[in-house]
C-alpha positions as CSV (number, residue, x, y, z in Angstrom):
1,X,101.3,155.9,-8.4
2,X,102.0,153.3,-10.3
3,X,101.2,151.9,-13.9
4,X,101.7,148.7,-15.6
5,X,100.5,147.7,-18.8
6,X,98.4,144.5,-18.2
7,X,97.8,143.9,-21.9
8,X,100.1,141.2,-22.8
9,X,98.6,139.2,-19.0
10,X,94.8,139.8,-20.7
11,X,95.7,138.2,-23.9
12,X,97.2,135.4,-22.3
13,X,94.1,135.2,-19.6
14,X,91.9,135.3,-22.8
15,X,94.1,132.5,-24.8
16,X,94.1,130.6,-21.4
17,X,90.2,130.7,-21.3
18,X,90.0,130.2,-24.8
19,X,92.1,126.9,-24.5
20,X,90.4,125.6,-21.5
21,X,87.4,126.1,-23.1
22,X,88.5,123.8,-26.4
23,X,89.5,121.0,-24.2
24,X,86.2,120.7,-21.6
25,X,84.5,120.6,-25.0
26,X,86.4,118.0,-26.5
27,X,86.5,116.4,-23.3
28,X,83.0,116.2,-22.4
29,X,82.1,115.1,-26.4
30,X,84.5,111.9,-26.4
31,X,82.5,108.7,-27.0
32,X,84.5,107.3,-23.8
33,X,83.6,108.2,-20.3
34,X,86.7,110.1,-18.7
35,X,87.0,111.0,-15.0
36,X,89.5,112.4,-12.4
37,X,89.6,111.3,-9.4
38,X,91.6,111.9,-6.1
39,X,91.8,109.1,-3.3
40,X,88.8,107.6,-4.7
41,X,86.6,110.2,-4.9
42,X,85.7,112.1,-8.5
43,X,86.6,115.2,-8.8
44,X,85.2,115.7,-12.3
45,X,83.3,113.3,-15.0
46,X,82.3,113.9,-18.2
47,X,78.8,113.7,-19.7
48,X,79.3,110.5,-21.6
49,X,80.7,108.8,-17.9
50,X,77.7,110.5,-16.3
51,X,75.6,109.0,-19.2
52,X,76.7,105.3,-19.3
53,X,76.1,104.8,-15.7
54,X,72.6,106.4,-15.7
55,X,73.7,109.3,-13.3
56,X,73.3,112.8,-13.3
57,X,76.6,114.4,-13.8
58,X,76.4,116.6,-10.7
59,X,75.5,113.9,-8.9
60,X,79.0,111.7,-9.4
61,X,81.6,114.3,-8.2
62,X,82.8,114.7,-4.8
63,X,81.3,111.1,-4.5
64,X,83.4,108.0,-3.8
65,X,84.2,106.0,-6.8
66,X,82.6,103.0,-4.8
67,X,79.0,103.7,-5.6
68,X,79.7,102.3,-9.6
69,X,80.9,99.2,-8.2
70,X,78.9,95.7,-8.0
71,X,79.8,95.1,-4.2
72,X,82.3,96.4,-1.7
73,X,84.7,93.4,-2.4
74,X,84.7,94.4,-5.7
75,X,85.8,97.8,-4.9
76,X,88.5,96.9,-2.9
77,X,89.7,94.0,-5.2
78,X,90.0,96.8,-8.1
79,X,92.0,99.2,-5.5
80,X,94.1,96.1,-4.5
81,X,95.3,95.4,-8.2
82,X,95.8,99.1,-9.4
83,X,97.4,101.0,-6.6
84,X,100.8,99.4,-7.0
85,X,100.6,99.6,-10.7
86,X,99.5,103.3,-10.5
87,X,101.8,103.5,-7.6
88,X,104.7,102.6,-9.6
89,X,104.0,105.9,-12.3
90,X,102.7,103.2,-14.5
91,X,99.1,102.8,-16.4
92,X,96.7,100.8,-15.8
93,X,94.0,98.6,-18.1
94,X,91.4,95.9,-16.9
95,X,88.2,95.2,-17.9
96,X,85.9,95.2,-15.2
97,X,82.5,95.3,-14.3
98,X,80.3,97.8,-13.1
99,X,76.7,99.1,-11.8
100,X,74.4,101.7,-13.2
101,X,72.0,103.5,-11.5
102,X,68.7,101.4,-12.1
103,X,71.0,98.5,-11.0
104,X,71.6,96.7,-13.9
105,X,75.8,95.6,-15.0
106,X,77.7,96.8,-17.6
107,X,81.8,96.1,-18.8
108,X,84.1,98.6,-19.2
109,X,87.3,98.2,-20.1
110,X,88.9,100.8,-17.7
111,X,92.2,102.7,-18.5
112,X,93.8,104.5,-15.4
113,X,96.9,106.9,-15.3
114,X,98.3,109.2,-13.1
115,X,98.1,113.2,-13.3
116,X,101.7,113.2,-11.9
117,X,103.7,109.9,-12.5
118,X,105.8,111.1,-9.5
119,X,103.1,112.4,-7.3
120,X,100.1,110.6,-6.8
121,X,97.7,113.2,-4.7
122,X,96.8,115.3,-7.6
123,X,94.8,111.8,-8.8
124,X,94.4,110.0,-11.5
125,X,92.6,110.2,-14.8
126,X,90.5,107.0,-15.9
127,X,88.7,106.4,-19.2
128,X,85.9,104.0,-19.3
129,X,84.8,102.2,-22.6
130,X,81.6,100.4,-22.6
131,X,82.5,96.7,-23.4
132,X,79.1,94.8,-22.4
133,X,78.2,93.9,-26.4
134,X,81.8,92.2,-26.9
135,X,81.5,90.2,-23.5
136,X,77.6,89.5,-24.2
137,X,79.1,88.4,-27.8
138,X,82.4,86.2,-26.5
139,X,80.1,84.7,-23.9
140,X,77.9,83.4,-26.5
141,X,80.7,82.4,-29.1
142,X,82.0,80.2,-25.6
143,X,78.4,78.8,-25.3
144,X,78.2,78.2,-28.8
145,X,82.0,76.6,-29.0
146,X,80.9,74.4,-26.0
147,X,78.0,72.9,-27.9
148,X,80.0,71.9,-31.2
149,X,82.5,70.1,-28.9
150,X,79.2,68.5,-27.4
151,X,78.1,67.4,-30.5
152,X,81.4,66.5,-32.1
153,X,81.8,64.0,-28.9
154,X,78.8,62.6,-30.0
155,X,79.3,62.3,-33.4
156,X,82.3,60.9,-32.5
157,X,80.8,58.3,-29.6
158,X,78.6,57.4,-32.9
159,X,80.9,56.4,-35.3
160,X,83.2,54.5,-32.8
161,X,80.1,52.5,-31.5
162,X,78.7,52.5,-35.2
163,X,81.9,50.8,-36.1
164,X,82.2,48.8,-33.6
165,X,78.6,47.6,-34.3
166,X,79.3,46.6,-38.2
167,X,82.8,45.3,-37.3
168,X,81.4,42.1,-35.5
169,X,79.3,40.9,-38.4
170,X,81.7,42.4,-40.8
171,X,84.7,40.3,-39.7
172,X,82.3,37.0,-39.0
173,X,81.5,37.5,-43.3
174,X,84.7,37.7,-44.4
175,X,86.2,35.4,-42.3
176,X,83.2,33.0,-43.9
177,X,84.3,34.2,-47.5
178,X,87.9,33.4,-46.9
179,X,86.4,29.9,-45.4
180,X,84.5,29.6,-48.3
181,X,87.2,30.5,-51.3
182,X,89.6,28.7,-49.7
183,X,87.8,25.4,-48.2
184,X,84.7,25.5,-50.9
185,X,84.9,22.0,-52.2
């Protein structure tokens, strides 16, 4: 028979589930939505992921990451831009938009790295930050920007015809005063 002391492998067991337990918690309390997926597909999501898109969280993993995204073109187009760049080992950030549940679009500003730089099949990570209040906000400061240049080509169209309009008569007076001071008697 045989006997090993297993006390030193418990601790470690018990400091393993300890840890693991610290980071899910301060995983799934970030204010960001964080995923993992692998060839597409999610793997696991935290609550505030689960929570911007309108979803349950057991209903996003070991679903394709397509279902978030406006149309199948825009899927693809996302794939076609970040694969090289998370094919290279590298990160990648866009802002793009997405679909909730209930339909409606939200921005994220989307931040994707690999797991393993050097091998891609054990996924990727992506972080998701809601961005729809800045775009909302920069889509109105454009609207509004558009509108003072409006205005400041009319005010501008004004003056030059204003001018133009008080020129004339101007120049006819004074080249009638000039007559007149010079030619008077």
């Amino acid at each position: 028979a045989f006997v090993r002391d297993v006390t030193l492998r418990q601790q470690q067991q018990e400091e393993l589930k300890k840890t693991t337990g610290e980071l899910e918690s301060i995983l799934q309390s970030t204010l960001v939505g964080i995923t993992h997926t692998i060839a597409r597909v999610h793997v696991w999501a935290n609550r505030k992921f689960a929570e911007m898109l309108g979803y349950p969280a057991e209903d996003i993993i070991g679903r394709s990451t397509r279902m978030f995204y406006l149309d199948e073109h825009s899927w693809l187009e996302l794939g076609a831009l970040s694969d090289p760049v998370l094919s290279a080992g590298q990160p990648f950030v866009t802002e793009w938009p997405l679909r909730r549940q209930d339909g409606s679009m939200l921005w994220c500003e989307m931040h994707g790295n690999n797991v393993d730089p050097g091998d891609r099949s054990k996924g990727e990570i992506w972080s998701f930050l809601d961005i729809s209040e800045r775009k909302l906000a920069e889509s109105e400061l454009r609207r509004a920007l558009l509108h003072q240049q409006e205005l400041n080509e009319i005010k501008s169209r004004f003056v030059a015809m204003t001018s133009h309009e008080f020129r004339t008569p101007l120049s006819t007076i004074l080249s009638s005063s000039d007559l007149l001071d010079h030619y008077s008697e």
